[in-house]
C-alpha positions in Angstrom: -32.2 -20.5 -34.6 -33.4 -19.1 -31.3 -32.1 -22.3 -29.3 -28.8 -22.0 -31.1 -28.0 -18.1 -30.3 -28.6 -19.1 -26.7 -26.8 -21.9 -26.6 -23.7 -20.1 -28.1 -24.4 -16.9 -25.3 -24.2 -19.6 -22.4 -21.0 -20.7 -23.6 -19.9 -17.5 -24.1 -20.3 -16.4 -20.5 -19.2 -19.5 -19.0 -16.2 -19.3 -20.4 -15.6 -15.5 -20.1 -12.0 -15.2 -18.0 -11.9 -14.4 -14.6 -9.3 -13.5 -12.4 -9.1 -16.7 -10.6 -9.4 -18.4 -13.9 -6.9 -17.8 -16.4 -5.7 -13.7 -16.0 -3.1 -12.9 -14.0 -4.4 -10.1 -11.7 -1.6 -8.3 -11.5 -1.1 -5.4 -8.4 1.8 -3.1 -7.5 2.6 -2.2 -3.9 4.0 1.3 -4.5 6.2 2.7 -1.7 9.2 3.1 0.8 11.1 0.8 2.6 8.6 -0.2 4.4 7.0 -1.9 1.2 10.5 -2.5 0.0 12.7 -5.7 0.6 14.6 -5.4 4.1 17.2 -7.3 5.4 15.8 -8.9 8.2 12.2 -9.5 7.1 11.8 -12.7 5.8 8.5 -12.0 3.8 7.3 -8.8 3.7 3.6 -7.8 2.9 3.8 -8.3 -0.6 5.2 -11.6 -0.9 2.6 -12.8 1.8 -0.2 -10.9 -0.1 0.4 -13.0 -3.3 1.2 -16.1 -1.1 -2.5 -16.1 0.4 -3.9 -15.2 -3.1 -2.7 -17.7 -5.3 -3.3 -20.2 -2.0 -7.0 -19.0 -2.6 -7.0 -20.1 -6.2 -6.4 -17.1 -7.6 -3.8 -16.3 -10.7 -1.7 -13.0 -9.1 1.4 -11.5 -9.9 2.2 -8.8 -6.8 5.2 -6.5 -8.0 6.9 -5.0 -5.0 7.3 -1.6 -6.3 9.2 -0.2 -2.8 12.5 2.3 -2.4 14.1 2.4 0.5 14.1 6.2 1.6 11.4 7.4 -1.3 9.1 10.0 -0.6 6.1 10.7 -3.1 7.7 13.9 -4.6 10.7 14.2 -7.3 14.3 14.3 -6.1 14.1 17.8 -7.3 11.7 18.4 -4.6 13.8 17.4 -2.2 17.0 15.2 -2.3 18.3 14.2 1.1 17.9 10.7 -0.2 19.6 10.1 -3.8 17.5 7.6 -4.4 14.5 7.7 -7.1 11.1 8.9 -5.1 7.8 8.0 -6.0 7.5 11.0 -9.4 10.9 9.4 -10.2 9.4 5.9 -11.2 5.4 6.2 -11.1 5.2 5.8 -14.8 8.5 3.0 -15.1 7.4 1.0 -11.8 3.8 1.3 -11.5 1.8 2.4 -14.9 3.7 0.4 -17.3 2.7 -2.5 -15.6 -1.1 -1.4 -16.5 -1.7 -3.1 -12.2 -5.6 -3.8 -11.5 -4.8 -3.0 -8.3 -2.3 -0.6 -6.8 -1.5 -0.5 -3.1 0.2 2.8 -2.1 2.4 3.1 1.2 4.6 6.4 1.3 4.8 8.5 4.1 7.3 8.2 6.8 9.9 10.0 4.5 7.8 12.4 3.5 6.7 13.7 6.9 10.2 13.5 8.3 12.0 16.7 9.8 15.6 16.8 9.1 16.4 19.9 11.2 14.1 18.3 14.2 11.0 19.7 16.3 9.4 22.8 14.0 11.4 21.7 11.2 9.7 21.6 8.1 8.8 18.1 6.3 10.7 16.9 3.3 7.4 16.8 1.6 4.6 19.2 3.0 1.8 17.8 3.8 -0.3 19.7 0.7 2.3 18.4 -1.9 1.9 15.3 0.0 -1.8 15.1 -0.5 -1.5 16.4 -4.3 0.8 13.3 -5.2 -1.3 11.1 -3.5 -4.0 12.3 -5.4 -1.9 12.4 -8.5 -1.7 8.9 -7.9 -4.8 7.7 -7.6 -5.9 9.6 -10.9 -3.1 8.3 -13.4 -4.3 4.8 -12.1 -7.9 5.1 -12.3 -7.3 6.7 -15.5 -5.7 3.5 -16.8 -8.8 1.2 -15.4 -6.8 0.2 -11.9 -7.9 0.2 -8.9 -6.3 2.1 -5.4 -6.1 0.4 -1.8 -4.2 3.2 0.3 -2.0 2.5 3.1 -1.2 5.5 5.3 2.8 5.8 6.9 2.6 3.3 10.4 2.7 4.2 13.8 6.4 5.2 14.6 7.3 2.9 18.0 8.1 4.2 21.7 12.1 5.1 20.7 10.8 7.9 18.6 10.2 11.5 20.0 6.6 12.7 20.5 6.7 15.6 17.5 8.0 12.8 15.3 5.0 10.5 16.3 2.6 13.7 16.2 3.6 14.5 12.6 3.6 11.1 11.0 -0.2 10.9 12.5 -0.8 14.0 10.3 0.4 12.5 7.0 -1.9 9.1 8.1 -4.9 11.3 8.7 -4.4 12.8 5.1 -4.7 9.2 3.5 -7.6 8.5 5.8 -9.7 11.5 4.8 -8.3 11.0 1.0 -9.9 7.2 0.9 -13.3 8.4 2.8 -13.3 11.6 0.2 -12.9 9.0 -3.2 -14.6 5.8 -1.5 -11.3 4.2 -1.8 -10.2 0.9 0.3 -8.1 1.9 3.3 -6.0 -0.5 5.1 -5.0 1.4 8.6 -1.7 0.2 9.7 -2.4 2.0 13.0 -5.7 0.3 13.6 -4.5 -2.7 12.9 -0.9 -2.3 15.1 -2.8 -0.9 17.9 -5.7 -3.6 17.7 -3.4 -6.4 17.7 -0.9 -5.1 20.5 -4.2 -4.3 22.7 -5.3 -7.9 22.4 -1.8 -9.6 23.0 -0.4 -7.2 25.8 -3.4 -5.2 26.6 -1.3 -1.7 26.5 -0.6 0.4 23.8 3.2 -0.8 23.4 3.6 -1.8 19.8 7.1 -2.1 19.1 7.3 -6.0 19.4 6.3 -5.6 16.0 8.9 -3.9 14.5 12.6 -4.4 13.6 13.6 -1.0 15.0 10.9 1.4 15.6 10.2 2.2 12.1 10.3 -0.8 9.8 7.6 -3.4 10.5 9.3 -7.3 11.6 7.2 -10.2 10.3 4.4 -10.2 12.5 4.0 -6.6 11.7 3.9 -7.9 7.8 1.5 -10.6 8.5 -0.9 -8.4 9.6 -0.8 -5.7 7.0 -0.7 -8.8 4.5 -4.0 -10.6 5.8 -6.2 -7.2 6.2 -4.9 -6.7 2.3 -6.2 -10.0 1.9 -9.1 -9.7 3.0 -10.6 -6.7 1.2 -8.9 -8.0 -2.3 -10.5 -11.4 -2.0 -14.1 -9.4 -1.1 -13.1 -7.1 -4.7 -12.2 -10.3 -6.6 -15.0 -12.1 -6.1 -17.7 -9.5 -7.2 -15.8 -9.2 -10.7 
């Protein structure tokens, strides 16, 4: 009887679904236009992410969950874009799609200063940090998973302050994924890093359509680092 419960437990776990097996792993890239379709792009990060992933053998669905002009706040926080911002659509975009993995990229909108140099931000940067951290609850909450991306680099056509402030909202998402042990992928590591080795300066806007918005190559890079750590997560399920 012994024999038999053990063979039955063998089976058991050999036939227990993984990811790459039989589930569909499914993730949500949650953010602005620069997660967003774009005219222009051919791929963009989260089309190649799921490209490379089911290339690997595994079974993904990657929902590309960006707005164009979204910040992480409501519209009633602040609606110089009428367009729905991150509160808007957390729960219709993101949770009811109960994701395993979420990948969150807001920023540039956020830290942006309508009325220029000592303007304030459409978001500050405490709400900022609060909705970020919102985030990361309601998902963890719900058994998912959270890979943060902070806002990229802004290119040379872009004044210094607005440079200078987006680096502000970037180091609030990396000291958020140090504080919770959470993956970071850093677009300005990884822009930087890449420029360095190709042109040796720090010149990066050969990778983006026009200053702001990252061109394919730019994609390519944010969708291999993404990759990367995913395929490490996956494979210790």
């Amino acid at each position: 009887m012994k024999k038999l419960l053990s063979f039955i437990a063998i089976i058991v776990l050999l036939s227990f679904p993984l990811y790459a097996q039989t589930d569909t792993l499914r993730i949500v890239a949650f953010g602005n236009s620069t997660t967003a379709f774009r005219k222009g792009v051919e791929k963009v990060f989260s089309v190649r992410l799921q490209e490379k992933l089911v290339a690997a053998g595994f079974n993904v669905a990657v929902i590309n969950a960006g707005v164009g002009s979204s910040h992480t706040g409501s519209i009633r926080d602040n609606d110089f874009a009428k367009v729905r911002h991150g509160m808007d659509r957390f729960e219709s975009d993101v949770l009811s799609h109960s994701p395993h993995w979420i990948i969150i990229n807001f920023g540039l909108n956020d830290a942006y200063q309508d009325q220029g140099i000592g303007g304030e931000s459409r978001i500050p940067l405490t709400q900022y940090r609060r909705n970020i951290k919102y985030y990361i609850e309601k998902i963890e909450e719900q058994g998912g998973k959270v890979i943060l991306l902070p806002p990229n680099p802004l290119g040379s056509k872009y004044e210094q302050f607005r440079i200078d402030q987006v680096r502000k909202y970037a180091d609030c998402i990396r000291d958020i994924a140090k504080e919770q042990d959470l993956i970071l992928v850093d677009s300005w590591e990884l822009f930087y890093g890449h420029a360095n080795a190709i042109h040796t300066d720090k010149n990066i806007d050969f990778l983006y359509l026009d200053g702001i918005h990252p061109n394919d190559e730019g994609h390519e890079l944010i969708a291999e680092a993404l990759f990367k750590q995913l395929c490490k997560k996956i494979k210790t399920l």
